[in-house]
N, C-alpha and C positions, 0 to 999 in steps of 0.2 A: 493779833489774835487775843491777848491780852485785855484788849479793852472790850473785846467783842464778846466775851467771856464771861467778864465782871457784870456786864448787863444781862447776858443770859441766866448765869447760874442763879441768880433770885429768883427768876421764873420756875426753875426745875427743882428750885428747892421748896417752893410753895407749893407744887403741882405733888412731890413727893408724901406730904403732908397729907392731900386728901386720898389719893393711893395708898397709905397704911392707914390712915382712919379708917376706908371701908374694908380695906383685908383684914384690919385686929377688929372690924365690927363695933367701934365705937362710932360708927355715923351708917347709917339703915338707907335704907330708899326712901325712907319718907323725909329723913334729914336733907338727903342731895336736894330733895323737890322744895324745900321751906329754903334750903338757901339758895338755891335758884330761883327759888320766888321771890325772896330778897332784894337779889342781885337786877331780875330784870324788871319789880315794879318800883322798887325804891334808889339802890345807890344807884345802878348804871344811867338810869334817866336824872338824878343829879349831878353826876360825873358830864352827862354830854349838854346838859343845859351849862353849865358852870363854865365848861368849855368854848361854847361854844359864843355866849354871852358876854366872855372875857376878850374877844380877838376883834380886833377891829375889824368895822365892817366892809373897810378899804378893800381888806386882804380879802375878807371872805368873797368878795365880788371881783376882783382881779381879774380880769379875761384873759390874759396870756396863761395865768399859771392856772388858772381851770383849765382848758382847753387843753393843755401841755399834761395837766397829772389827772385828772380825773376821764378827758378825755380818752385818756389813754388805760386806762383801769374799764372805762365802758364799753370799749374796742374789745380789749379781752373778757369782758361779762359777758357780751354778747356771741363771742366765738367758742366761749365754753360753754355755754349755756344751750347754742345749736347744739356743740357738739354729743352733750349728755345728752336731749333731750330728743335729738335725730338719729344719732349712731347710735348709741349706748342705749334708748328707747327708755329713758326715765321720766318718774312724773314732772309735772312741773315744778312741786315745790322741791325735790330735789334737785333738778335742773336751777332752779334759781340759787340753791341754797351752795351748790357746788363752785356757781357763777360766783359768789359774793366771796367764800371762800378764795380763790383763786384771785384777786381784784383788792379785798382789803387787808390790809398790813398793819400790822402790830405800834402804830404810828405813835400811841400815848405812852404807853409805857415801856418803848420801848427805842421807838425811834426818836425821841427829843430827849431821855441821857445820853444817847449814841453820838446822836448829830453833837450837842454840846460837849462830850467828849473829843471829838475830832477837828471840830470846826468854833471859829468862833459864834459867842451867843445869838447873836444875828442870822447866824446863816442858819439856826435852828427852825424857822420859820418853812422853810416846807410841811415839816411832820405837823407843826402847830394847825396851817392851814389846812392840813392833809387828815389831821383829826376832825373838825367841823364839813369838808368835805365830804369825806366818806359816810359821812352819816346822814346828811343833807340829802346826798345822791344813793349813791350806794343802798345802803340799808333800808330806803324810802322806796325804790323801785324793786328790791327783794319782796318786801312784805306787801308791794301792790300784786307783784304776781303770785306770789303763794295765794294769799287773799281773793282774786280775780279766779283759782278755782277750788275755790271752797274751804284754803286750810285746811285743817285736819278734820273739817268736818266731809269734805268729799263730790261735795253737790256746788254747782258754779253760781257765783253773786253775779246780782246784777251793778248797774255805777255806784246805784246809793250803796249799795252792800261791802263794793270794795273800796268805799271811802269811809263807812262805819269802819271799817278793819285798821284803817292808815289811820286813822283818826283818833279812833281807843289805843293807840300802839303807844304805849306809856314812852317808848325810847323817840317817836316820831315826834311825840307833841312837846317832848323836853326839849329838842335840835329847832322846832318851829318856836318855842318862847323863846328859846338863848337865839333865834336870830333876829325876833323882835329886838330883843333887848339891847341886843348891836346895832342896828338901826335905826333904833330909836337914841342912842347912845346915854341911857341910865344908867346912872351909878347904882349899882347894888346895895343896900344899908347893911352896915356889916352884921349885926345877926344873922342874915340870911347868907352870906360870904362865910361868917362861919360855921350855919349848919352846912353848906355843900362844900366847906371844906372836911368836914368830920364824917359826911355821910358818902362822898362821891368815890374819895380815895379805895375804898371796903370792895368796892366792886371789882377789882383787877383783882385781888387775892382772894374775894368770894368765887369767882367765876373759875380760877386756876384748881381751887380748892377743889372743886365742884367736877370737873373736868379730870382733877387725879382719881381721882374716885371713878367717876367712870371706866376710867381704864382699867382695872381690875375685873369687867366684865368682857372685854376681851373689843373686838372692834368688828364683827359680823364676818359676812360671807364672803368667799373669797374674791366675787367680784364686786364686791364694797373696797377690800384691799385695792384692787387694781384703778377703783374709781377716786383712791384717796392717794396714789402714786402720782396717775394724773394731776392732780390735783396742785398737788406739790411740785412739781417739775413746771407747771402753768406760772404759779406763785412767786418761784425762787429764781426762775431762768427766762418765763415767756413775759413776766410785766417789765422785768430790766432792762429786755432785749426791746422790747416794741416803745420805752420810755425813750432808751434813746435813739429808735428812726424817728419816732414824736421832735424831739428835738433837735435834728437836722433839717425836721423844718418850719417850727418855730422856737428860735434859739431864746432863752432864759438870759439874764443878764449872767456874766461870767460866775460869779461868788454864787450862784444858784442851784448852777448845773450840777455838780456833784454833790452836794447834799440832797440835790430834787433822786435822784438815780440811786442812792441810799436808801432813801426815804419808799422808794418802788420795789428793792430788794430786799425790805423786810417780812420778817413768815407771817403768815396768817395771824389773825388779832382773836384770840381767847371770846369776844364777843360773840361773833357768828358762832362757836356751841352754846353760847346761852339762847341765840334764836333757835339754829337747831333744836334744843332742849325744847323750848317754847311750847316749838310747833310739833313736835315729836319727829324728826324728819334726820338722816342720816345722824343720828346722835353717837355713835360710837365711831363711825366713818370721819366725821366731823373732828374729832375730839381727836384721835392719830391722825390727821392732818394738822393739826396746832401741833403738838407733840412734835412730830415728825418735821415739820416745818423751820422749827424752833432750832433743835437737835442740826439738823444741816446746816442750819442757816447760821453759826458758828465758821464753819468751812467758806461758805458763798460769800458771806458779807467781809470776811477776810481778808478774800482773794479780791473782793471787790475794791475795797479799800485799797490795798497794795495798788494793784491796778491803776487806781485814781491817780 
């Protein structure tokens, strides 16, 4: 629990930070929005190109281990995504926004100290791949569907309209240059290596920052609570459980397997409430499911590890 600890408590301790900014009123609503603007037109789109730019293109294209961790994260996108969007009778872009929530994992900053704490540096390579994934995948088919009916504007695009939307998506077109860049295999000239290394990192403690803050407005109505339990229980219990029937039947080289099932039991990733935020869509729902996620996931990732 120890090590599971040392990497959480940064997170809880940066999130605490914007939770008393906005309660002693030294950061407003127009602050949360400017560093949220921040965060989703500048650093996070240098954080995910930098990313994603940097990982060889091998990996990024690897068909076992797509098929094994992202496959498996799509499986559940799409069974949560019926299931708010059928049973629970929500919009789409909640529906999606729920789907992505439950599916992506705190992989950057949280699962590659984890994994390098546990295992050796090598075997850190799930969460590595697992960051340029999930964003490739993942975050590209969230913001086609929100997109596809209208965003926050309401009224439904046509093709050209939901590919203007993927298109302009400052985070889309950062994950599409960084995987030029890998397949194309160019060296980055270090100016530019160290403005995304000065600009990218800001985004994980803008976003946390931004997100404590939030939470001082409370988290909505009580079946927003009941949709952010869900939510959590999908995250922390249903991607670990359906990772590993994924993997009885297509097995990972050995040295894989438990850092791959690590890497599936990490909480929700702080990004999806900057999409939230974006699109104005579950933002306080959102944002106690990170929390909340984070907070258990302490216990889960523990007992996991033991386990292992």
């Amino acid at each position: 629990m120890e090590m599971v600890v040392g990497v959480a408590l940064p997170f809880f301790a940066v999130l605490m930070c914007g939770f008393l900014a906005r309660r002693l009123r030294i950061l407003d609503d127009y602050g949360i929005r400017g560093l949220n603007a921040f965060v989703y037109w500048f650093a996070l789109p240098a954080l995910l190109f930098w990313r994603v730019a940097e990982t060889p293109f091998a990996r990024l294209s690897d068909p076992t281990f797509y098929l094994v961790y992202e496959g498996s994260g799509l499986v559940l996108y799409g069974l949560v995504f019926a299931l708010v969007r059928l049973v629970l009778r929500r919009s789409r872009a909640e529906s999606a926004l729920a789907a992505l929530a439950s599916s992506w994992g705190n992989v950057g900053y949280m699962g590659v100290p984890l994994l390098l704490a546990a295992y050796a540096p090598e075997q850190s390579m799930p969460a590595v791949i697992a960051t340029a994934l999930d964003n490739i995948v993942l975050q590209t088919l969230t913001v086609a569907v929100i997109e596809s009916g209208g965003g926050t504007r309401g009224r439904r695009l046509g093709v050209l309209g939901i590919l203007r939307g993927i298109f302009t998506n400052p985070l889309i077109v950062a994950v599409i240059a960084g995987f030029v860049v890998a397949y194309l295999e160019l060296e980055l000239p270090s100016p530019i290596l160290g403005f995304l290394a000065l600009l990218g990192p800001a985004s994980g403690p803008g976003a946390l920052f931004a997100l404590g803050a939030t939470l001082t407005g409370g988290f909505g109505a009580s079946r927003d609570l009941g949709l952010a339990a869900k939510i959590v229980i999908a995250k922390l219990v249903g991607l670990p459980a359906l990772m590993m029937f994924t993997l009885t039947l297509m097995p990972l080289p050995d040295d894989l397997v438990e850092p791959t099932l690590i890497t599936a039991a990490l909480p929700t990733a702080a990004s999806v409430f900057v999409l939230a935020q974006r699109y104005q869509v579950l933002e306080r729902p959102i944002a106690l499911v990170v929390f909340a996620s984070h907070l258990l996931a302490i216990a889960t990732l523990t007992g996991l590890l033991v386990l292992l």
